[in-house]
C-alpha positions as CSV (number, residue, x, y, z in Angstrom):
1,X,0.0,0.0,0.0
2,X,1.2,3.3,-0.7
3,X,2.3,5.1,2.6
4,X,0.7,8.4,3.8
5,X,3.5,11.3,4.9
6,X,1.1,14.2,6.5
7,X,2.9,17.6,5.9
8,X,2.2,19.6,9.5
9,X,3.1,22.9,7.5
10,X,-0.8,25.0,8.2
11,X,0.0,23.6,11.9
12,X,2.7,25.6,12.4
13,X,0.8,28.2,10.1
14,X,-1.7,28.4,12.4
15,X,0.7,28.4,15.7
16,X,2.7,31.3,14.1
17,X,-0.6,33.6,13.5
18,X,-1.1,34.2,17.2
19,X,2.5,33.8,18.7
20,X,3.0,31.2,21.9
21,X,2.4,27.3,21.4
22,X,-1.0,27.0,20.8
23,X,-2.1,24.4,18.9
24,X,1.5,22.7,19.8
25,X,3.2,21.3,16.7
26,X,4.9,18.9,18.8
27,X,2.1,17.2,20.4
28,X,0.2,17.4,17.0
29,X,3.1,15.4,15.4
30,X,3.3,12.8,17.8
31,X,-0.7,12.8,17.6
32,X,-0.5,12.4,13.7
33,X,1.7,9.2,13.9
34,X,-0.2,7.9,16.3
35,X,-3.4,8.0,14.5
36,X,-1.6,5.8,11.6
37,X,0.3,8.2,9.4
38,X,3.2,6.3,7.9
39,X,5.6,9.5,7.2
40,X,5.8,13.7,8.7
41,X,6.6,15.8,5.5
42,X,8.0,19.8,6.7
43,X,9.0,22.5,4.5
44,X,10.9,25.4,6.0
45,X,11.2,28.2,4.0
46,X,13.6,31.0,4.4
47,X,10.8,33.5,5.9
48,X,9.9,30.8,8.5
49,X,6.1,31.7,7.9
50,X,5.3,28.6,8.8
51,X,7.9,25.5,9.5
52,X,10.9,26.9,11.5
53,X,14.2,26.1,11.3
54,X,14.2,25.4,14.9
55,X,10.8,23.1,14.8
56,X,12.9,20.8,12.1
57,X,15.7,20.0,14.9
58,X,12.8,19.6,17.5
59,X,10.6,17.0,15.4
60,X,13.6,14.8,14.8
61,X,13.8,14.0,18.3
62,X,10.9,12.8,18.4
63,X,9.1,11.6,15.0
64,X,9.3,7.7,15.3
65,X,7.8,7.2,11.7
66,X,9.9,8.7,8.5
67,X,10.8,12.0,8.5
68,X,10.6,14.8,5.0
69,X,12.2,17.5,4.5
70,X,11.5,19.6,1.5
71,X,12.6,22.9,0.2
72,X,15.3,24.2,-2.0
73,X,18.2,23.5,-1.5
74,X,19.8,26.7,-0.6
75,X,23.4,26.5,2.1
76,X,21.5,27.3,4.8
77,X,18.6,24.3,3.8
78,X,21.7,22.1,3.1
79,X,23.0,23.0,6.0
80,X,19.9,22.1,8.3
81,X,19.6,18.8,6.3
82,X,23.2,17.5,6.8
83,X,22.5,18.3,10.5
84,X,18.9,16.9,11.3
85,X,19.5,13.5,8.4
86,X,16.1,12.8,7.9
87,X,15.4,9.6,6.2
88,X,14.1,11.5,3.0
89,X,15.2,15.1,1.5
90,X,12.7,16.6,-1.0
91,X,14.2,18.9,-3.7
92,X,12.0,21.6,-5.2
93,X,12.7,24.6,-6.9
94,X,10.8,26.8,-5.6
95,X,12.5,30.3,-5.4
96,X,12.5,31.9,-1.5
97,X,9.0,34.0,-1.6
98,X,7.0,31.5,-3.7
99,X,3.7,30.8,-1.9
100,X,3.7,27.0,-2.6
101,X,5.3,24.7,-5.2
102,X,4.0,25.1,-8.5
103,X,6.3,23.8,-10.7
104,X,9.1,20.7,-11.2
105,X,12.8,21.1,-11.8
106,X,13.7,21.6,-15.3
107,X,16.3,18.8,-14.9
108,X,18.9,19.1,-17.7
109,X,19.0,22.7,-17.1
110,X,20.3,21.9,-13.4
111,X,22.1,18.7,-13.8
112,X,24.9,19.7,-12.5
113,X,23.9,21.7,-9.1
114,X,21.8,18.6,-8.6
115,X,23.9,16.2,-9.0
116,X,26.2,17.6,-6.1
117,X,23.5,18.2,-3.9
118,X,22.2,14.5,-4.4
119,X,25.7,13.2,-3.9
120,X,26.2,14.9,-0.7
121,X,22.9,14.3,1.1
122,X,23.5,10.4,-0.3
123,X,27.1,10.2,1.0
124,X,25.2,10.8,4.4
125,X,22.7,7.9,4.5
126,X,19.8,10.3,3.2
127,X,17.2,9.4,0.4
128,X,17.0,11.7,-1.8
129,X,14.0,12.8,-4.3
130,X,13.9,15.2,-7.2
131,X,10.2,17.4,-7.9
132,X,9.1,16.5,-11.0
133,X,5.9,17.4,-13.7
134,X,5.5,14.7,-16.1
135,X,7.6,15.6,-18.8
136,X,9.0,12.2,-20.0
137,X,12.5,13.3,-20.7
138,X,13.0,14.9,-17.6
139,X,12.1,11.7,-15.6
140,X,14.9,10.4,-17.5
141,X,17.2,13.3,-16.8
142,X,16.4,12.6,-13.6
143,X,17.6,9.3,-12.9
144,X,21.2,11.1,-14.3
145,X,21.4,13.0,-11.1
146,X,21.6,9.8,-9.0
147,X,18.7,10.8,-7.3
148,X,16.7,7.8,-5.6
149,X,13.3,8.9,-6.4
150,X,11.1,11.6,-8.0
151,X,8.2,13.2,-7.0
152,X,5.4,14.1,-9.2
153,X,3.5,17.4,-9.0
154,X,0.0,16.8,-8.8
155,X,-1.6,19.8,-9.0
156,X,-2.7,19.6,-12.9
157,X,-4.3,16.4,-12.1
158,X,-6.6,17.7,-9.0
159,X,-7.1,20.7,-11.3
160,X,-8.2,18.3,-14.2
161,X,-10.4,15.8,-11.8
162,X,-13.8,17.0,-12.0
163,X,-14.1,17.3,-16.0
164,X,-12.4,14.3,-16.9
165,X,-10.7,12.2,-14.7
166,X,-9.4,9.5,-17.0
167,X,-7.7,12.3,-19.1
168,X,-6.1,14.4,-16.3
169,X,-4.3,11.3,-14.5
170,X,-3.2,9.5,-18.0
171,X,0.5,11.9,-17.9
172,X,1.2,10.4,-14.2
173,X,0.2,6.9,-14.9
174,X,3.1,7.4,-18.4
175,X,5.2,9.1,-15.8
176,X,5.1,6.9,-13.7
177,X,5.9,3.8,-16.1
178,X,9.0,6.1,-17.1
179,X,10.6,6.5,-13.8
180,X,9.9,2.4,-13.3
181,X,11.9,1.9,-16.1
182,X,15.3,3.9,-15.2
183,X,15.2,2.7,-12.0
184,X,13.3,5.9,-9.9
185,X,11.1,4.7,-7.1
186,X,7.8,7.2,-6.9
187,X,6.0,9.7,-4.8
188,X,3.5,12.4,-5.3
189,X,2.2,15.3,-4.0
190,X,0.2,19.0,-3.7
191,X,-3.5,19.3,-4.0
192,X,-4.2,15.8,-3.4
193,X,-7.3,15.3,-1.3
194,X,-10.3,12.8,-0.4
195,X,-11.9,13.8,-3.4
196,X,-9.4,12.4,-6.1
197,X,-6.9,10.6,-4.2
198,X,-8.4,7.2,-4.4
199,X,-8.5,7.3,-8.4
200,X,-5.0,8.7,-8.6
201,X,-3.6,5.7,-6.1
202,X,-5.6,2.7,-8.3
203,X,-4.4,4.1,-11.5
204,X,-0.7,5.4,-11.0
205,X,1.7,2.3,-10.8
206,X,4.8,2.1,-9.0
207,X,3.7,4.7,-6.3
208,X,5.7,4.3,-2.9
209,X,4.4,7.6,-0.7
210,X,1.9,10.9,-1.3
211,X,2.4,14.1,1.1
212,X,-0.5,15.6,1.8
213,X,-1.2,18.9,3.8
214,X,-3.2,21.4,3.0
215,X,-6.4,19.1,1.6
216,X,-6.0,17.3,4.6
217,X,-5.8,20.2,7.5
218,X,-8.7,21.3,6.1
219,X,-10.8,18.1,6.0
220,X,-9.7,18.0,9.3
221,X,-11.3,21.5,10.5
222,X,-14.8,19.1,9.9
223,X,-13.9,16.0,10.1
224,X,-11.4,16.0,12.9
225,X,-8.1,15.2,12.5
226,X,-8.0,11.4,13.1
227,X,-11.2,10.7,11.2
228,X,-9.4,12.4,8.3
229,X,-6.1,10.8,8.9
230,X,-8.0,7.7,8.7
231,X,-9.8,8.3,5.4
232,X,-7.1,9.3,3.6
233,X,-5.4,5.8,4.2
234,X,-8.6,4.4,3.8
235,X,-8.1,6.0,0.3
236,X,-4.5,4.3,-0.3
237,X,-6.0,0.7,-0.1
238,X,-5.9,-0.5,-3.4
């Protein structure tokens, strides 16, 4: 079954909005794996709006499932990595004020930085995955980098759901057939939710982990959060 890593960014969102502790990103962590989530996915970005630096070095003592970090990889993000070691660094290419992923690495363009920035985090025992779109060439230019495994960005398939379903996951299941072949392992993530997840998990082969956040943070705000932990993995049995 494909695992479940629950990004606790809009946690700590929510905590920075009115200063102190409140709700505790900690206790919420510990809560998350508890109520079955197979992964914690962070993404500290230089402003700190949400993930701080200093909440990365405090969730590895204490997340007992596997831990994701994401961001680009900047020194300083390099830096934090090669401290913390999760068991899986994220690379995206997001610039320092962009508002959320919204785009993969163009690979060939950046072969070089990111083959050195794969190498490094490697040579310390961490997995390492490259963000991706679905361009078939770049999966291949991918596996070049010696990176262990992509991720694909999902958010032209959730915006491509509700008119035609079949159509809108068809580039992610070629993708993911691609990065089968050269020898990537697979995850996927942003705008996933309860509302296309399920069709995207029984039709994309291959696929070892989604990180999901925002979809889920706000399922939670009526559901609860360990009723919607609970339906999203309900979602990944297939």
């Amino acid at each position: 079954m494909t695992r479940l890593s629950v990004n606790i960014n809009k946690i700590a969102t929510l905590r920075n909005s009115r200063g102190g502790n409140n709700p505790d990103l900690l206790k919420v962590c510990k809560d998350v794996e508890r109520w079955g989530a197979e992964g914690i996915t962070v993404h500290p970005r230089p402003d700190e709006r949400h993930i701080r630096y200093r909440d990365v070095y405090d969730l590895k003592k204490i997340v007992t499932e596997e831990f994701n970090i994401e961001g680009y990889p900047s020194p300083e993000f390099v830096r934090l990595v090669s401290e913390v070691r999760p068991a899986q660094v994220t690379l995206v290419p997001d610039p320092p004020g962009a508002l959320t992923s919204n785009a993969g690495w163009r690979v060939a363009e950046n072969m070089e930085f990111l083959k050195e920035v794969v190498a490094h985090f490697k040579s310390l025992g961490i997995r390492t995955s490259i963000f991706v779109d679905t361009d078939l060439d770049n999966i291949r230019e991918a596996a070049k980098t010696g990176t262990d495994r992509v991720e694909l960005y999902t958010e032209p398939y959730a915006a491509g759901y509700a008119k035609d379903r079949d159509a809108a996951v068809q580039p992610f299941v070629e993708a993911a057939k691609v990065a089968h072949e050269v020898g990537l392992e697979l995850n996927a993530g942003h705008d996933l939710s309860l509302e296309n997840l399920r069709f995207f998990a029984q039709k994309v082969p291959h696929l070892v982990e989604v990180s999901i956040g925002h979809a889920l943070i706000c399922d939670a705000l009526y559901l609860g959060l360990e009723k919607s932990i609970a339906s999203y993995l309900e979602c990944l049995k297939v």
